[in-house]
C-alpha positions in Angstrom: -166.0 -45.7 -151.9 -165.9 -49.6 -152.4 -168.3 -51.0 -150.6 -166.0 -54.2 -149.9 -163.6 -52.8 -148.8 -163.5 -51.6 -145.3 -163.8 -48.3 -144.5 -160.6 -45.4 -143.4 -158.4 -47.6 -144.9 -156.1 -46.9 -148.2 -156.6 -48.5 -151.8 -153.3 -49.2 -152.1 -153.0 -52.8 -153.1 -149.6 -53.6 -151.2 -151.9 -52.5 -148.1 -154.5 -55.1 -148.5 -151.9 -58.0 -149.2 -149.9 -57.3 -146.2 -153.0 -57.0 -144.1 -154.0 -60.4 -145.7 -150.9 -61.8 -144.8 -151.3 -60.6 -141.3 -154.6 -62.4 -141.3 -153.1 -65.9 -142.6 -150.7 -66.1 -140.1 -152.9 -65.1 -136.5 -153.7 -67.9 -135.2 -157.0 -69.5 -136.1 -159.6 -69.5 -133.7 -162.7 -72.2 -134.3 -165.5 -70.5 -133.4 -169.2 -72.5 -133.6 -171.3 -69.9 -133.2 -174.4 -72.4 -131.8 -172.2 -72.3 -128.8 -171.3 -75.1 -126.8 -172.2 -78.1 -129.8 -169.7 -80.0 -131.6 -168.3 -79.3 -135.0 -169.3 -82.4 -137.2 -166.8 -83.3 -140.3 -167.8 -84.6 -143.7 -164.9 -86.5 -145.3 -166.4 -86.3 -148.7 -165.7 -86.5 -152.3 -166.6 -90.0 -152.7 -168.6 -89.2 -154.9 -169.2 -85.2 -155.0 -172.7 -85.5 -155.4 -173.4 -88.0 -152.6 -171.1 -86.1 -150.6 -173.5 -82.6 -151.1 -177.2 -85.3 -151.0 -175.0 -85.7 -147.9 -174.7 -82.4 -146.7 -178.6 -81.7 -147.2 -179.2 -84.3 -145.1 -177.3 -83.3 -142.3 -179.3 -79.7 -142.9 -182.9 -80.9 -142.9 -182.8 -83.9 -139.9 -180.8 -80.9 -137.5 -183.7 -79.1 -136.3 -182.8 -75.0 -135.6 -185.0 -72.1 -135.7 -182.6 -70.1 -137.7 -179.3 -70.0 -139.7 -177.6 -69.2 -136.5 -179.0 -72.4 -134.2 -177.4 -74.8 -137.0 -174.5 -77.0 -136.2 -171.8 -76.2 -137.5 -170.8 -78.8 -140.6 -167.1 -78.7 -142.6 -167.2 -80.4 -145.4 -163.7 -81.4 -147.0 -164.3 -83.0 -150.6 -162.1 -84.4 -152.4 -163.1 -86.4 -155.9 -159.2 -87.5 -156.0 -159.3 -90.4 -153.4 -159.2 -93.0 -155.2 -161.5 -95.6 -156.2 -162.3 -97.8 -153.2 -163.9 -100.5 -155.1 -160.8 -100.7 -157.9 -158.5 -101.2 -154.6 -160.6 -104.2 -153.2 -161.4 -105.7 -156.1 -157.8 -105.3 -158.6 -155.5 -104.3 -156.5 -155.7 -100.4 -157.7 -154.6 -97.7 -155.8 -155.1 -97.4 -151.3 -157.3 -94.8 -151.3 -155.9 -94.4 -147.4 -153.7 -91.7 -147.3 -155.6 -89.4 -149.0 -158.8 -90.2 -147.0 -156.2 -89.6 -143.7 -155.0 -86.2 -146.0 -158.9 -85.6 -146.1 -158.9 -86.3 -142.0 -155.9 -84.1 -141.0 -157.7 -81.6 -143.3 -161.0 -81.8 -141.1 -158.5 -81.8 -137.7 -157.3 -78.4 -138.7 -160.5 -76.7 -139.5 -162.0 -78.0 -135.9 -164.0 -80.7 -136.8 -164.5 -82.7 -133.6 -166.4 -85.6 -134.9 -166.3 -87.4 -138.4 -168.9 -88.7 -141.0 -168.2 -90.5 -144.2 -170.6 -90.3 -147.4 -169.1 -93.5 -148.9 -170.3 -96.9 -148.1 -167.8 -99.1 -149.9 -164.7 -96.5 -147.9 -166.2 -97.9 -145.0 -163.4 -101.1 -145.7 -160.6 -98.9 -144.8 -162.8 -97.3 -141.5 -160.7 -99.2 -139.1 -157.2 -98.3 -140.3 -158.2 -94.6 -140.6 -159.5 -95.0 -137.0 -156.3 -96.2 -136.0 -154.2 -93.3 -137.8 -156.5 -90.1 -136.7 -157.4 -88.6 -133.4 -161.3 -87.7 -134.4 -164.1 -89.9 -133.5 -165.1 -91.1 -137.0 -168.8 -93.0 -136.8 -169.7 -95.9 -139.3 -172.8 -96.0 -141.4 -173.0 -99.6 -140.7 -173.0 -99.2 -137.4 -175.4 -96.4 -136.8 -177.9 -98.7 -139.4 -177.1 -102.0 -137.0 -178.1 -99.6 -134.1 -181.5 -98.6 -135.8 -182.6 -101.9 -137.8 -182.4 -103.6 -134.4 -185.2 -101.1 -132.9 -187.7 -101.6 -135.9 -191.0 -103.6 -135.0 -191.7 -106.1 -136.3 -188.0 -106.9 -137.1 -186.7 -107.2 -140.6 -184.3 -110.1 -141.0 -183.9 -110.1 -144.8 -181.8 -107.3 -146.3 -181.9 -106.4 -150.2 -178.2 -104.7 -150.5 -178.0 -102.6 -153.6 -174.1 -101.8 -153.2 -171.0 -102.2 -155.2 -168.7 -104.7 -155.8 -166.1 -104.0 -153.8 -168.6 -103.7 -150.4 -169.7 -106.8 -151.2 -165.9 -108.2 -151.4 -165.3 -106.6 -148.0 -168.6 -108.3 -146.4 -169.2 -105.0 -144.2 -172.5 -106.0 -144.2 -172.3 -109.2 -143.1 -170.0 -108.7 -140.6 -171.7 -105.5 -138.7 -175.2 -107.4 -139.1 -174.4 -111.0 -138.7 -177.9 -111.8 -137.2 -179.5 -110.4 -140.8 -179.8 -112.4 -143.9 -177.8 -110.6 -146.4 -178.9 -111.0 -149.9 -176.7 -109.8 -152.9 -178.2 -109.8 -156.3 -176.3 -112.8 -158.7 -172.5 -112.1 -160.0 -174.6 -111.1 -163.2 -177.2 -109.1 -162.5 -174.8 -107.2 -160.1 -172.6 -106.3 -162.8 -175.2 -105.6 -165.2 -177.9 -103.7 -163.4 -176.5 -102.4 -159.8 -172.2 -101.5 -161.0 -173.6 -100.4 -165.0 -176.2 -98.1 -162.7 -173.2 -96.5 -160.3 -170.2 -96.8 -162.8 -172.0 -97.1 -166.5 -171.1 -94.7 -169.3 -174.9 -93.3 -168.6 -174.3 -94.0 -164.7 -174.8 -92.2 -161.8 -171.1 -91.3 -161.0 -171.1 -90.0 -164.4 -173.5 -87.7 -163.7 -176.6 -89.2 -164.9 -179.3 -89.1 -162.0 -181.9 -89.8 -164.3 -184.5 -93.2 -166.2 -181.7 -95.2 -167.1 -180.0 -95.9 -163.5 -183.0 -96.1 -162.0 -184.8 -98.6 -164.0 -181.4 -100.6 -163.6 -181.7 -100.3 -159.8 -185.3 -101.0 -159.6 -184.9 -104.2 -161.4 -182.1 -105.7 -159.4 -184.5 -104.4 -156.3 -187.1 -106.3 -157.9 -185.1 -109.8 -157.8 -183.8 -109.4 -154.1 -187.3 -109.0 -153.3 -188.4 -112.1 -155.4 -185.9 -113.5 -153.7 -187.1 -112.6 -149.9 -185.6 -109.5 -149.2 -187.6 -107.9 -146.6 -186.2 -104.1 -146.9 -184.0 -103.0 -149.8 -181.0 -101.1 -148.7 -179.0 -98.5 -150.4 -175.8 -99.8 -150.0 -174.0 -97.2 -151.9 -174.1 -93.1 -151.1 -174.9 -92.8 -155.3 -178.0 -95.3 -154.8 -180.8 -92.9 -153.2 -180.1 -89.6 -155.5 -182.0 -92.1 -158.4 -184.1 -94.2 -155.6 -186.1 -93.5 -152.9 -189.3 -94.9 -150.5 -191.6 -94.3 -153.1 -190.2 -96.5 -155.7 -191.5 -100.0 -153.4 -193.8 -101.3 -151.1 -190.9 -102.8 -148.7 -188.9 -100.3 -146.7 -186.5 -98.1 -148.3 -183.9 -98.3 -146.1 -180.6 -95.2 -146.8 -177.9 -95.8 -143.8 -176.7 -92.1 -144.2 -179.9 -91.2 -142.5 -179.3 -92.9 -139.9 -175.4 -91.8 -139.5 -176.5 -88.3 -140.3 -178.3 -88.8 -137.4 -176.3 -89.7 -134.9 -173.9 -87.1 -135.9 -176.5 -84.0 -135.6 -177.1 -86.3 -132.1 -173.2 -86.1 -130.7 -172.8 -82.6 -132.2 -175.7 -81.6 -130.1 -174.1 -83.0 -126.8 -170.8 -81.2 -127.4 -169.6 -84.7 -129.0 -167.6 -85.7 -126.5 -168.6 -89.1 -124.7 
């Protein structure tokens, strides 16, 4: 007998592909099986491996006592949004209607609240807001929320980020009561965007010396400069960074959204 195929039933093949049909067009029921928690969307692939750092994240801060008591997370991941920086900065393609593809995609596999691995997509949040029927939470937000609880405050912020955040001033806009420090045109291009978009960079798959002695360097000027907390202003920054790396907080704001996603799914989500 095959043991994956079910039992008492024929090996015909025609048999299995109608009984697969009949499966594809039942209705689909979303069952979380931690009953009674929301579903939390991940509208990913910006970049991949962000996206799954991401992921792990939302796994280790949801506290469970076995597979079962987990939230239950959908990731939809799609490397073929395009480039959100390219679009703020040259005028390149709107990565918006595939991030809203990406959305509708999360709609119909039950997702009742959204999370984005991507600081710089964070631009387009408020259009995508407007066009889709999920709650959709902003990093920046949930970081405002938790940077205004730390004692004693910290009012100067090292961004590490790209370009194109920095064009959109998300930073300065959600945290207007922070100084917001940028590394020089220069030293941006050359240490923080050669680190994220380099031919030996981290979206190219190099999570290793060279990216991170880029990153530490430019770290190293914002904090020469008076930055009180370095922040990873882009999802590729921590998987080459982390706390141990300075003497200054360390600050990721996908902990903090992972957070408050694990948070709402807990209540049900709803609010």
């Amino acid at each position: 007998m095959n043991p994956i195929l079910p039992a008492g039933k024929g090996k015909n093949l025609d048999y299995y592909m109608r009984d697969l049909e009949t499966i594809c067009t039942e209705p689909v029921v979303v069952y979380n099986s931690a009953m009674g928690n929301g579903v939390i969307g991940v509208l990913g692939g910006m970049g991949p491996d962000a996206t799954a750092a991401f992921f792990s994240m939302l796994v280790r801060l949801d506290v469970a006592g076995s597979d079962q008591d987990h939230v239950h997370i959908i990731v939809e991941s799609d490397p073929s949004i395009p480039d959100r920086t390219r679009c703020l900065l040259e005028g390149g393609p709107d990565p918006l209607p595939a991030m809203l593809a990406s959305a509708r995609r999360l709609v119909a596999a039950g997702a009742d609240i959204v999370g984005i691995p991507c600081m710089t997509a964070h631009a387009f949040l408020p259009r995508l807001r407007r066009n889709c029927t999920l709650p959709i939470l902003s990093a920046f937000e949930e970081a405002r929320k938790a940077l205004d609880a730390f004692s004693p405050p910290i009012r100067s912020l090292g961004i590490l980020g790209t370009m194109g955040t920095r064009r959109a001033r998300l930073f300065e806009t959600t945290m207007p009561d922070k100084t917001i420090l940028w590394p020089s045109e220069e030293d941006h291009r050359s240490l923080v965007m050669e680190a994220i978009y380099g031919t030996h960079g981290i979206k190219a798959g190099n999570l290793g010396d060279e990216p991170q002695r880029l990153l530490v360097k430019a770290a190293h000027l914002l904090i020469d400069r008076g930055a009180q907390a370095i922040v990873a202003g882009c999802t590729e920054v921590p998987l080459v960074l982390s706390q141990k790396d300075f003497d200054i907080p360390f600050i990721d704001p996908m902990h903090f959204l992972a957070r408050a996603l694990i948070a709402a799914a807990r209540k049900g989500v709803p609010e």
